[in-house]
KEKOLBA-181497 format. One record per residue: residue in one letter; chain; x, y, z of N, C-alpha, C in turn. Coordinates in nm, 2 decimals. Layout:
// residues N
site rest=A	kette=A	n.x=X	n.y=Y	n.z=Z	ca.x=X	ca.y=Y	ca.z=Z	c.x=X	c.y=Y	c.z=Z
...
//
This chain:
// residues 77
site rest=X	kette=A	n.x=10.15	n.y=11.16	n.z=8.80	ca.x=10.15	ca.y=11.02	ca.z=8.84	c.x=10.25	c.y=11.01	c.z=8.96
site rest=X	kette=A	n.x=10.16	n.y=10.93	n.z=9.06	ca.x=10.29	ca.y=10.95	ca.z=9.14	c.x=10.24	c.y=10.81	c.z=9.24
site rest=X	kette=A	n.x=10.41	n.y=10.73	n.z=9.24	ca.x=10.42	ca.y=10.60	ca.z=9.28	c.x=10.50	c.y=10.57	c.z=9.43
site rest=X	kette=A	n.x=10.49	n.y=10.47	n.z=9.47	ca.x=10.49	ca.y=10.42	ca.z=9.65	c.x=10.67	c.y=10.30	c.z=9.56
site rest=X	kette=A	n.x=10.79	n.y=10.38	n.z=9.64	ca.x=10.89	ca.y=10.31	ca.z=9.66	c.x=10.91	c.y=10.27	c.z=9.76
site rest=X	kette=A	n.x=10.97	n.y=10.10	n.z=9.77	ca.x=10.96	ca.y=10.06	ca.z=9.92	c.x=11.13	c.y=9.97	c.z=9.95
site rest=X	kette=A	n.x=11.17	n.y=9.98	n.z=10.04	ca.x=11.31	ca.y=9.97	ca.z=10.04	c.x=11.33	c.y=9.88	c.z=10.14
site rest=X	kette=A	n.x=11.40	n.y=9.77	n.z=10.17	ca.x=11.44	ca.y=9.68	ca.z=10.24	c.x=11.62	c.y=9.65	c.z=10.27
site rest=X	kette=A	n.x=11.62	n.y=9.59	n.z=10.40	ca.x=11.76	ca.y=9.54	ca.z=10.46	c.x=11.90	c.y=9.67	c.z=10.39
site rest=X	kette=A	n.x=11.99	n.y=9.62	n.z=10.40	ca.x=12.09	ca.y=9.75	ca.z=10.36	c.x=12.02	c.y=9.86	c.z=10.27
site rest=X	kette=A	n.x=11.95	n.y=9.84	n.z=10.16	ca.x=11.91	ca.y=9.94	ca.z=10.09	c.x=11.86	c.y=10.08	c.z=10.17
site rest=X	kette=A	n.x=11.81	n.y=10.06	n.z=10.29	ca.x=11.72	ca.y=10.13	ca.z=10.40	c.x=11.82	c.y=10.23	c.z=10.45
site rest=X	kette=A	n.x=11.96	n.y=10.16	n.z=10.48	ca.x=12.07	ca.y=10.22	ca.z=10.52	c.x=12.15	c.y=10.38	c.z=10.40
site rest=X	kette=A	n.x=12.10	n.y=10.28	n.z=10.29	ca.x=12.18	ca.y=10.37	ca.z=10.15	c.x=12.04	c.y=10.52	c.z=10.17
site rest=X	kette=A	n.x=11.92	n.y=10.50	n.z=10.15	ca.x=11.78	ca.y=10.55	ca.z=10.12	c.x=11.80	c.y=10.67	c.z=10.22
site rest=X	kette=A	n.x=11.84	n.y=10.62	n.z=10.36	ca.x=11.76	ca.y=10.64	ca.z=10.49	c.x=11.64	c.y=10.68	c.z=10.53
site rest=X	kette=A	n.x=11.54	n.y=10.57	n.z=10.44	ca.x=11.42	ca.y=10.57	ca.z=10.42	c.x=11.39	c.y=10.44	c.z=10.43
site rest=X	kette=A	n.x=11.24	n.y=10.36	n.z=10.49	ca.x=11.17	ca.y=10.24	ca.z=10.40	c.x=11.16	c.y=10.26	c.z=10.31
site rest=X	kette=A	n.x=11.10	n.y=10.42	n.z=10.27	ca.x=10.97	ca.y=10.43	ca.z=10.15	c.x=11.03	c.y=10.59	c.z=10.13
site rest=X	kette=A	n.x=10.99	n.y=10.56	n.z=9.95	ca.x=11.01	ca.y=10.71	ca.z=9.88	c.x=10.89	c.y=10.73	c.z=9.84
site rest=X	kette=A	n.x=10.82	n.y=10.87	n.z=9.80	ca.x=10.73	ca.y=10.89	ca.z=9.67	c.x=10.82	c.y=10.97	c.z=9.60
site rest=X	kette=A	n.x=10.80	n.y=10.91	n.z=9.44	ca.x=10.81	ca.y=10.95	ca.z=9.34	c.x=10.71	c.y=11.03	c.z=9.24
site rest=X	kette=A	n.x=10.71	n.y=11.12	n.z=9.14	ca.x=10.65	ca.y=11.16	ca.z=9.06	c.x=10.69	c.y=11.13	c.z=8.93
site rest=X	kette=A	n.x=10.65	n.y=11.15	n.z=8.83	ca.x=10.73	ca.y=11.16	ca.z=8.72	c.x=10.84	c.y=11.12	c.z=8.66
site rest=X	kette=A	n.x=10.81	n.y=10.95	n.z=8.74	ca.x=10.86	ca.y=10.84	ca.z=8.62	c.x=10.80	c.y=10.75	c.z=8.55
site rest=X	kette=A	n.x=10.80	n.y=10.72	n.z=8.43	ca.x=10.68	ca.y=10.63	ca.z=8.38	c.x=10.71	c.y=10.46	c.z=8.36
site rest=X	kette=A	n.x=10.83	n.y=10.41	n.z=8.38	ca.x=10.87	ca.y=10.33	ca.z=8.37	c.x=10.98	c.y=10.30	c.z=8.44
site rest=X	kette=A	n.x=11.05	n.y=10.17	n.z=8.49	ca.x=11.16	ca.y=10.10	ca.z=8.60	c.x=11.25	c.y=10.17	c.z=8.55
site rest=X	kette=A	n.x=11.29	n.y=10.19	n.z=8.44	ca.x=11.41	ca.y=10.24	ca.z=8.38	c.x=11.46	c.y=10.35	c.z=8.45
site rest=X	kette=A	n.x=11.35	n.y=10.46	n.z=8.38	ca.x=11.35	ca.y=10.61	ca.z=8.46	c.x=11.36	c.y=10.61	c.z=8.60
site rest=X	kette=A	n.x=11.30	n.y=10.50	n.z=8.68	ca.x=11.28	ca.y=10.47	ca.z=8.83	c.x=11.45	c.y=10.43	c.z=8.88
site rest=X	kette=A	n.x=11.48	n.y=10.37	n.z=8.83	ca.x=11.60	ca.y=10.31	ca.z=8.88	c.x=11.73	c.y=10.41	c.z=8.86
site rest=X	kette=A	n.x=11.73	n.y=10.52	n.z=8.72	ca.x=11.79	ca.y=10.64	ca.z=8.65	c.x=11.76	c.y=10.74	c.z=8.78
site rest=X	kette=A	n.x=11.67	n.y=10.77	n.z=8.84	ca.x=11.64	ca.y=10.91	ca.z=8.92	c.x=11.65	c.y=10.85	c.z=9.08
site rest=X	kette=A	n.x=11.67	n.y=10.74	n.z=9.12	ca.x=11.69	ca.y=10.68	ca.z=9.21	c.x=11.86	c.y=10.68	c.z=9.24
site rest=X	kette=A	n.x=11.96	n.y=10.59	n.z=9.14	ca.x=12.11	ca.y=10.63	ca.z=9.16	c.x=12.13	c.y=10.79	c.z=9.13
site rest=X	kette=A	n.x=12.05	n.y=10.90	n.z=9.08	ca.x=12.11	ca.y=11.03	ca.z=9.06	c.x=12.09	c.y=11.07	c.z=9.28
site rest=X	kette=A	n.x=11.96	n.y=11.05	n.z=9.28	ca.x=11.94	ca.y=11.08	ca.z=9.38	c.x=12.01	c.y=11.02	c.z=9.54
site rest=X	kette=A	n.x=12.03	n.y=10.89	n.z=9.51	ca.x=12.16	ca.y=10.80	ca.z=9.60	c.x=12.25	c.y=10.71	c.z=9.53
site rest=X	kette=A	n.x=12.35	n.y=10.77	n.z=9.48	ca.x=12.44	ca.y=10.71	ca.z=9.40	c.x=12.54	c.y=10.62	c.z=9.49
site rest=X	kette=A	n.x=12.52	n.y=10.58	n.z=9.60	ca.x=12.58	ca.y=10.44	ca.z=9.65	c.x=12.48	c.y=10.30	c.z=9.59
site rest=X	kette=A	n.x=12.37	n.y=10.39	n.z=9.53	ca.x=12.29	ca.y=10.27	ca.z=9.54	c.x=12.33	c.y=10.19	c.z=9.44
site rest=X	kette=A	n.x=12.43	n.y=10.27	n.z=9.30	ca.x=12.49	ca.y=10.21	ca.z=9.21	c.x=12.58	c.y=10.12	c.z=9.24
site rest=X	kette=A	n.x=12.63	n.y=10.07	n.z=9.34	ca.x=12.70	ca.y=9.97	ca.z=9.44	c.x=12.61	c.y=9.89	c.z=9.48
site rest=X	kette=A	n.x=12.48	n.y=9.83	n.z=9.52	ca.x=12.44	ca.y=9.76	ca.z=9.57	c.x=12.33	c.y=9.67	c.z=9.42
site rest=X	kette=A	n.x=12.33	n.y=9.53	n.z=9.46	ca.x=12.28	ca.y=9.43	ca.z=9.43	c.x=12.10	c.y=9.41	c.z=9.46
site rest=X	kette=A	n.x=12.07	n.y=9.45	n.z=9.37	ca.x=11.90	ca.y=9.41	ca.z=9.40	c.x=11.76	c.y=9.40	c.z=9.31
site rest=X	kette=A	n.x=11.69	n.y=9.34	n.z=9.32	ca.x=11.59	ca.y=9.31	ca.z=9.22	c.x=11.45	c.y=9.41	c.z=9.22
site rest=X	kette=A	n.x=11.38	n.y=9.42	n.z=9.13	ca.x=11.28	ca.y=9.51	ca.z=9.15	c.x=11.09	c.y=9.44	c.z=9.16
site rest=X	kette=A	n.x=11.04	n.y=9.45	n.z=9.25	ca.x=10.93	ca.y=9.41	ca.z=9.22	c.x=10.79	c.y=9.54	c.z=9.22
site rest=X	kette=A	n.x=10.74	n.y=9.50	n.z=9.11	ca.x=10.58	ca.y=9.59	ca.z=9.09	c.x=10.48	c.y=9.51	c.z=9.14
site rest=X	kette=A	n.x=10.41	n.y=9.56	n.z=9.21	ca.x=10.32	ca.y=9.52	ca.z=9.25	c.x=10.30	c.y=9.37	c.z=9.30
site rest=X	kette=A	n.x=10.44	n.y=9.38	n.z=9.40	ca.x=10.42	ca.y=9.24	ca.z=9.45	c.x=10.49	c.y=9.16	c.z=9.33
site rest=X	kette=A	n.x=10.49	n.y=9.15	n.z=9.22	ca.x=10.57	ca.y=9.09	ca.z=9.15	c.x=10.69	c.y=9.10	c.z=9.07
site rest=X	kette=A	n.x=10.83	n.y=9.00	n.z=9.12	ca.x=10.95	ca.y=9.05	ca.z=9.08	c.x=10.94	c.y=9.04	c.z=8.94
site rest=X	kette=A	n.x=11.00	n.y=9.19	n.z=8.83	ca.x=11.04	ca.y=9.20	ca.z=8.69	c.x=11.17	c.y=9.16	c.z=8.68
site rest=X	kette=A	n.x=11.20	n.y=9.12	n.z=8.57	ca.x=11.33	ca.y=9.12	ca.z=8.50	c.x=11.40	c.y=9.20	c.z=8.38
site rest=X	kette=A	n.x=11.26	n.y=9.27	n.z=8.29	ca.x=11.29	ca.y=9.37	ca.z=8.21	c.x=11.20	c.y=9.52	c.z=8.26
site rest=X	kette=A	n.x=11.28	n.y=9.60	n.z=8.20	ca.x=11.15	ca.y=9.74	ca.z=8.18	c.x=11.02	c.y=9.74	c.z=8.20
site rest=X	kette=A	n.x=10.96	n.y=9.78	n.z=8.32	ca.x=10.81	ca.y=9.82	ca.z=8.29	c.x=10.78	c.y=9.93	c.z=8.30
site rest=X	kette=A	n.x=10.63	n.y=9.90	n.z=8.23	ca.x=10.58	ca.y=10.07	ca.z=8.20	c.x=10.51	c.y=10.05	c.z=8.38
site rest=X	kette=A	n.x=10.52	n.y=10.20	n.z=8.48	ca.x=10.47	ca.y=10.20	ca.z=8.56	c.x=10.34	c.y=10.32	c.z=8.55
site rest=X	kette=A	n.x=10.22	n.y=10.24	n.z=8.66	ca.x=10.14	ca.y=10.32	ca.z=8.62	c.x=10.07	c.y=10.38	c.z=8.79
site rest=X	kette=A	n.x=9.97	n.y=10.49	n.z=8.78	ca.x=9.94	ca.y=10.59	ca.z=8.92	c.x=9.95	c.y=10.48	c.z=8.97
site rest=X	kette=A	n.x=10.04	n.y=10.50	n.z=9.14	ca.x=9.96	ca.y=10.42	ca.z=9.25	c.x=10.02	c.y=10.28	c.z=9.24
site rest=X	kette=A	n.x=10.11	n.y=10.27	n.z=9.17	ca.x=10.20	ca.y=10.16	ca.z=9.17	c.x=10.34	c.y=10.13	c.z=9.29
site rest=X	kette=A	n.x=10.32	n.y=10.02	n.z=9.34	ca.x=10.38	ca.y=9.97	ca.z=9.48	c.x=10.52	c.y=9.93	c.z=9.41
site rest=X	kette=A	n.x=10.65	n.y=10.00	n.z=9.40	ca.x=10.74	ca.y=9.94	ca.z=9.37	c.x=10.87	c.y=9.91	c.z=9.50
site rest=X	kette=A	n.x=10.89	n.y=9.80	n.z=9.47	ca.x=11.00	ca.y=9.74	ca.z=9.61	c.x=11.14	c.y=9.67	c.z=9.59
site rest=X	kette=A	n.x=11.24	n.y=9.76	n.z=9.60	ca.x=11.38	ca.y=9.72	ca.z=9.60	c.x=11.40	c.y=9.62	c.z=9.66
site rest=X	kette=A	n.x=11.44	n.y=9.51	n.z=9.66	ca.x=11.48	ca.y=9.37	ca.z=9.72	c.x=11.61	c.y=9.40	c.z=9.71
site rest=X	kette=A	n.x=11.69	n.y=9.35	n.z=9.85	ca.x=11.87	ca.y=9.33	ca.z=9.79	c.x=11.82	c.y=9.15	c.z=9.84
site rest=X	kette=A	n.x=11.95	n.y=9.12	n.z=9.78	ca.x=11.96	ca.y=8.93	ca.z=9.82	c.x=11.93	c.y=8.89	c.z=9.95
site rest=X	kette=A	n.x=11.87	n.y=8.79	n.z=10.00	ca.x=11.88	ca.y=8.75	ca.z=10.11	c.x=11.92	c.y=8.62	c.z=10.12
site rest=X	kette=A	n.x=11.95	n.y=8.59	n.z=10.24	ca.x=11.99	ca.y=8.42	ca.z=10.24	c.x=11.83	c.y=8.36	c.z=10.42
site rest=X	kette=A	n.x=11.83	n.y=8.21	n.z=10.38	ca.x=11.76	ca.y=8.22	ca.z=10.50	c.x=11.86	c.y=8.10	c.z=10.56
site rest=X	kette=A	n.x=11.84	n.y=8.05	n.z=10.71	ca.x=11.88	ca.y=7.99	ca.z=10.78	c.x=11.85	c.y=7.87	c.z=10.79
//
């Protein structure tokens, strides 16, 4: 299985990426766990997760081909 990570504003800077693929995580948990192994500043940064276009607030199971996207806070003007 393998899923579309998408990275916005500072996050991009921590990544130095927009976008990762991932393999072999089945759920946000594991996503967010192999993400700080792999950029551990990210453990410093503030941000919400959305699947498929929609922001979670607990655990989901993720499935092939799923659009996941790091949000940090924004403010508007």
């Amino acid at each position: 299985m393998e899923i579309s990570v998408f990275f916005f504003g500072q996050l991009t800077d921590i990544i130095g990426s927009r976008q990762v693929r991932l393999s072999d995580v089945s759920d946000t948990d594991a996503l967010e766990n192999t993400l700080k192994a792999r950029y551990p500043m990210l453990r410093q940064s503030k941000y919400v997760i959305a699947v498929n276009r929609k922001i979670i607030r607990e655990k989901m199971d993720l499935t092939s081909n799923a659009e996941v996207a790091l949000l940090p806070p924004f403010s508007g003007g």
